[in-house]
Backbone as numpy.savetxt, mean C-alpha at the origin, in Angstrom:
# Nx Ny Nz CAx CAy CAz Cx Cy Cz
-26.72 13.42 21.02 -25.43 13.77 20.47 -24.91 12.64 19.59
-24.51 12.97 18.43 -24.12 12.15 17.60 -22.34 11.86 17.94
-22.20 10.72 16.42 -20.15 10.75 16.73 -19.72 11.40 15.95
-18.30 12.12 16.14 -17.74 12.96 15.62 -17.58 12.46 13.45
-17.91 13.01 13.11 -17.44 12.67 11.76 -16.16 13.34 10.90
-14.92 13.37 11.36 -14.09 13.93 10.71 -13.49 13.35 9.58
-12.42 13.63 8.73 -11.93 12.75 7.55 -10.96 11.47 8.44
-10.53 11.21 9.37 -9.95 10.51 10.18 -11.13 9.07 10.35
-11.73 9.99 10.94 -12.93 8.45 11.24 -13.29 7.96 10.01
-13.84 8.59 9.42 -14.45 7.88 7.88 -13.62 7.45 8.00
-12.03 7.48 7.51 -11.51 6.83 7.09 -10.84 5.41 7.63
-11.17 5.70 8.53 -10.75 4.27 9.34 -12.36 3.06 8.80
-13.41 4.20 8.97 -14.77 3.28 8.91 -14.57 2.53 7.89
-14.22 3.08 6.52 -13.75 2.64 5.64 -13.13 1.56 5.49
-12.23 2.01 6.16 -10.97 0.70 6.59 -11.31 -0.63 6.91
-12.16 -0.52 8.72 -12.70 -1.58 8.91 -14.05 -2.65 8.25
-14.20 -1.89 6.99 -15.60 -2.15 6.17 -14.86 -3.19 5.40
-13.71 -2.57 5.33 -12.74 -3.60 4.20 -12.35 -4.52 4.08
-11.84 -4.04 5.95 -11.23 -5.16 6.02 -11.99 -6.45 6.73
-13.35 -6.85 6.81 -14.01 -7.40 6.50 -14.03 -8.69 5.73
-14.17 -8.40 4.60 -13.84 -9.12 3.21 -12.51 -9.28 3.14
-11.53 -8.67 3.14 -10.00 -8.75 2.60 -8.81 -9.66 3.30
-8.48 -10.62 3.02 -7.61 -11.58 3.92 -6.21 -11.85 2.92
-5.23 -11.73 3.69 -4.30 -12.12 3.01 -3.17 -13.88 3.80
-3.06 -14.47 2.66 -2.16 -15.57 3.03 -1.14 -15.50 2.54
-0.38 -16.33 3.08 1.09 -16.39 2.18 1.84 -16.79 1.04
0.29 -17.34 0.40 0.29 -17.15 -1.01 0.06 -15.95 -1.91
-1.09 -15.17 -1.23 -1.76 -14.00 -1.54 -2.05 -13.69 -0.65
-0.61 -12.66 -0.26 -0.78 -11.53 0.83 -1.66 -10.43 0.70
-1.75 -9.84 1.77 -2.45 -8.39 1.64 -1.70 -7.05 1.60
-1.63 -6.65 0.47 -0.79 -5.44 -0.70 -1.56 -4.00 0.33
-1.20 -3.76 2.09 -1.86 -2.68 2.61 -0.87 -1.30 2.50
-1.72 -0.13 2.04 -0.98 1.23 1.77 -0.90 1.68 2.82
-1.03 2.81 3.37 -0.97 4.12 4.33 -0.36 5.14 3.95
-0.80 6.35 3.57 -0.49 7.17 3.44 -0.53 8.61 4.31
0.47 9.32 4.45 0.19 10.46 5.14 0.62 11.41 4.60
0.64 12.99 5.38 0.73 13.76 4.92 1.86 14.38 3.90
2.38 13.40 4.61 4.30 13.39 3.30 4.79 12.18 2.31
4.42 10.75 3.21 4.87 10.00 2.71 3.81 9.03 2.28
4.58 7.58 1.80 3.77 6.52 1.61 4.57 5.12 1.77
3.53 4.24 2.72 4.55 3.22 2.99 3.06 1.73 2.70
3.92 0.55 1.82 2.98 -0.14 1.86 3.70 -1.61 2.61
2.83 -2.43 2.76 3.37 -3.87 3.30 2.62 -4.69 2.80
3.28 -6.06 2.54 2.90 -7.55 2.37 2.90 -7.96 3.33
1.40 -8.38 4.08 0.83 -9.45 5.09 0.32 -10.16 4.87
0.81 -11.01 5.72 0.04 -12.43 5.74 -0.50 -12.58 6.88
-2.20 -12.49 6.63 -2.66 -12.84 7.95 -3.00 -14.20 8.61
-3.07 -14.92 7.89 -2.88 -15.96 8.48 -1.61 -16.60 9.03
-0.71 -16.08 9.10 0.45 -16.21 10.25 0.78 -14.92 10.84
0.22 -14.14 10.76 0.52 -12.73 11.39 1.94 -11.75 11.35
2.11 -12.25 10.07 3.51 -11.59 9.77 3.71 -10.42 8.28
4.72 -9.98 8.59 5.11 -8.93 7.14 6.13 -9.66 6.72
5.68 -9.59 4.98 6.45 -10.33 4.13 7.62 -9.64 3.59
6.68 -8.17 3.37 8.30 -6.90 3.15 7.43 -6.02 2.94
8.20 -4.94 2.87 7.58 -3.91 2.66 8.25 -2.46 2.21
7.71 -1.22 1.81 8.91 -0.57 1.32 7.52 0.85 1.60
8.72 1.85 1.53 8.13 3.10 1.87 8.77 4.35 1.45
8.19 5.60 1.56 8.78 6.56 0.69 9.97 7.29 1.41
10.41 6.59 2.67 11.24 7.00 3.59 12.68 6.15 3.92
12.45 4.75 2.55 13.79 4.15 2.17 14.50 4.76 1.66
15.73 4.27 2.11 17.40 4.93 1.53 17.14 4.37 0.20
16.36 4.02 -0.64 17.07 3.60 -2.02 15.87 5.11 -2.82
14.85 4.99 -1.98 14.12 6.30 -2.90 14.45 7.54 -2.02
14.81 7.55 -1.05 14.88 8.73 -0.13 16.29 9.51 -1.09
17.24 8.73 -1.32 18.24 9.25 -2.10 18.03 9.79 -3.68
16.95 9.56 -4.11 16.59 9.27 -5.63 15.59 10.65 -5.49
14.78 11.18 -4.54 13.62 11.38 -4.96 13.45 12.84 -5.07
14.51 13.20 -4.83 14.35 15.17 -4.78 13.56 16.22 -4.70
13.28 16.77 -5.49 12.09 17.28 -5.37 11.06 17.41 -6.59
11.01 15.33 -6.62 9.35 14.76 -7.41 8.04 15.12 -6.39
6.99 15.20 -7.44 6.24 15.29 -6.63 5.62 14.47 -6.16
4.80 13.81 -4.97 4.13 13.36 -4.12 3.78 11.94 -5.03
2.83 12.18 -6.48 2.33 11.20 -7.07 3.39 10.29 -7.48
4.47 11.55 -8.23 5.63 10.09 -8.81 6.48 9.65 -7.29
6.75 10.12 -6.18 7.31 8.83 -5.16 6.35 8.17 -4.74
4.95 8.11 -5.07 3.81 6.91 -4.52 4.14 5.90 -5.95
4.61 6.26 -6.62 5.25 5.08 -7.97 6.11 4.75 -8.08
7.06 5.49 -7.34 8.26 4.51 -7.47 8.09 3.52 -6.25
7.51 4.01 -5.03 7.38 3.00 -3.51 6.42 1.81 -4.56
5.60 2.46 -5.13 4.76 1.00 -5.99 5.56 0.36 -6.66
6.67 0.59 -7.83 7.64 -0.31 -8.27 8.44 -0.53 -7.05
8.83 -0.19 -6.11 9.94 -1.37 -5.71 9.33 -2.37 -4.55
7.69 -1.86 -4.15 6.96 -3.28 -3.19 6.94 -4.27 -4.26
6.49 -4.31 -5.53 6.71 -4.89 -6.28 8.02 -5.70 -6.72
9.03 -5.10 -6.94 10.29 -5.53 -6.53 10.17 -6.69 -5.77
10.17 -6.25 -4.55 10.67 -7.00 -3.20 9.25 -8.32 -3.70
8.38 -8.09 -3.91 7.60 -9.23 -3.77 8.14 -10.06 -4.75
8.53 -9.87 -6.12 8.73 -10.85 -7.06 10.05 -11.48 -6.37
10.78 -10.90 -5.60 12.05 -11.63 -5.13 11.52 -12.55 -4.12
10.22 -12.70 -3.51 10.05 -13.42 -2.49 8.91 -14.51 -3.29
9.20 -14.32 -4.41 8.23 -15.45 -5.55 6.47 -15.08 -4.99
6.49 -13.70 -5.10 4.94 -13.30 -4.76 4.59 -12.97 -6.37
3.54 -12.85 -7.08 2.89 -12.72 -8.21 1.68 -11.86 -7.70
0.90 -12.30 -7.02 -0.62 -12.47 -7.02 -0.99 -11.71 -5.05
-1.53 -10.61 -5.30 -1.87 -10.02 -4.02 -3.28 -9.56 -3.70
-3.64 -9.21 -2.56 -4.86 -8.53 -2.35 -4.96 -7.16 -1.96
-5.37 -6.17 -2.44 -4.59 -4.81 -2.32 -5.63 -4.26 -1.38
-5.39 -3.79 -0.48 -6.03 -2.94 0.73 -5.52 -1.70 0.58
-6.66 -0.52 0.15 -6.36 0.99 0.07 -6.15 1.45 1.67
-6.57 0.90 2.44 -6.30 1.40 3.60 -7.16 2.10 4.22
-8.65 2.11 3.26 -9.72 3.12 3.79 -9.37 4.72 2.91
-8.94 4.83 1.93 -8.41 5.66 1.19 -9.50 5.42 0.09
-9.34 6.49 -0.48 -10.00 6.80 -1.95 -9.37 6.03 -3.06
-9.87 5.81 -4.28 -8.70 4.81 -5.27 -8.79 6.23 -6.24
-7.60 6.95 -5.54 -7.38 8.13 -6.78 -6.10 8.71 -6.23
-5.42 9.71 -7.17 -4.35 10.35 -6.63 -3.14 9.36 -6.41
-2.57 9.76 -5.02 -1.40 8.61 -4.94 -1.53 7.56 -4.42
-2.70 6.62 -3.79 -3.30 5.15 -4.46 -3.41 4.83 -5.65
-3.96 5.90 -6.45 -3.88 5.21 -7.77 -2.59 4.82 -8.76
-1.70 5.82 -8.46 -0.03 5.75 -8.93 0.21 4.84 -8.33
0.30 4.43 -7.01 0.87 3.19 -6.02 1.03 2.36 -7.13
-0.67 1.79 -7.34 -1.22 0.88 -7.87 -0.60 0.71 -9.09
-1.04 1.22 -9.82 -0.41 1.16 -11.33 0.97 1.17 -11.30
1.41 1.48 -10.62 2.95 1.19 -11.01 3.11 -0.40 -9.76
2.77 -0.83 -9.39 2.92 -1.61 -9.25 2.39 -3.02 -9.68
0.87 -2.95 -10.50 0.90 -3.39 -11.50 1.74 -3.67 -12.56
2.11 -2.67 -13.45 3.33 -2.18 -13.86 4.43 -3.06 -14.11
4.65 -3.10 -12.58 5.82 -3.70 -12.66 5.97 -5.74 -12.11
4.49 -5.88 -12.01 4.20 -7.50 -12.55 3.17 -7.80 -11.06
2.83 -7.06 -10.57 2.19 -7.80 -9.36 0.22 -7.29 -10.24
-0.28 -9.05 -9.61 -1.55 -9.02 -9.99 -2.62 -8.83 -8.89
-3.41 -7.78 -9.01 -4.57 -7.61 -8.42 -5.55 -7.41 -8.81
C-alpha cells in the first residue's frame, strides 16, 4: 500500500522541499504566502529569531473594507502591495519569498508582482 497522494500532501511535500534551502533573517526575512480557498495571508519571518516581522492578509480591515466584489487575483495584489507597505516601514528592502508549496501562477503570481511593484526585492 502506497501514501495517499492528494493536492494537500503534494503540497505540503512541496513545501518542505523548500523549505530546505529557504532561510530567512532579519535582514532578509522570509516573504511566506498561504493561500486558501477564499483568502490570502502572507508574513515576514525571521527565522533565526523565530519571530514575525508583520504581516498582512486578505482578511484586514484596511482591504476587507476596500475589496467588494474584486476578484480573488486583484485582493492577492493588493495583500501584495500593502506586505510590502508594512515592510518598507520596518526598513525591509530585500526578502526571500516562500510560495508556500504553491504553484508560481494565478494569485502567487499577483501576490508577487505587486509586491515587487511596490519596492520589495526578490
Amino acid at each position: 500500500m502506497g501514501t495517499v497522494r492528494n493536492t494537500k500532501t503534494m503540497r505540503l511535500l512541496r513545501h518542505q522541499r523548500a523549505r530546505k534551502k529557504l532561510y530567512g533573517t532579519s535582514v532578509r526575512p522570509r516573504l511566506a504566502v498561504f493561500r486558501s480557498l477564499n483568502h490570502v495571508y502572507a508574513q515576514l519571518i525571521s527565522d533565526s529569531t523565530g519571530e514575525t516581522l508583520a504581516s498582512a492578509g486578505s482578511l484586514d480591515s484596511e482591504i476587507k473594507a476596500s475589496k467588494g466584489n474584486l476578484p480573488k487575483i486583484q485582493i492577492s495584489a493588493i495583500v501584495g502591495n500593502l506586505i510590502a507597505q508594512r515592510a518598507k516601514s520596518k526598513g525591509i528592502n530585500r526578502v526571500v519569498f516562500d510560495t508556500g508549496g504553491y504553484k508560481y501562477h494565478g494569485r502567487i503570481k499577483a501576490f508577487a508582482e505587486a509586491a515587487r511593484e511596490a519596492g520589495l526585492e526578490f
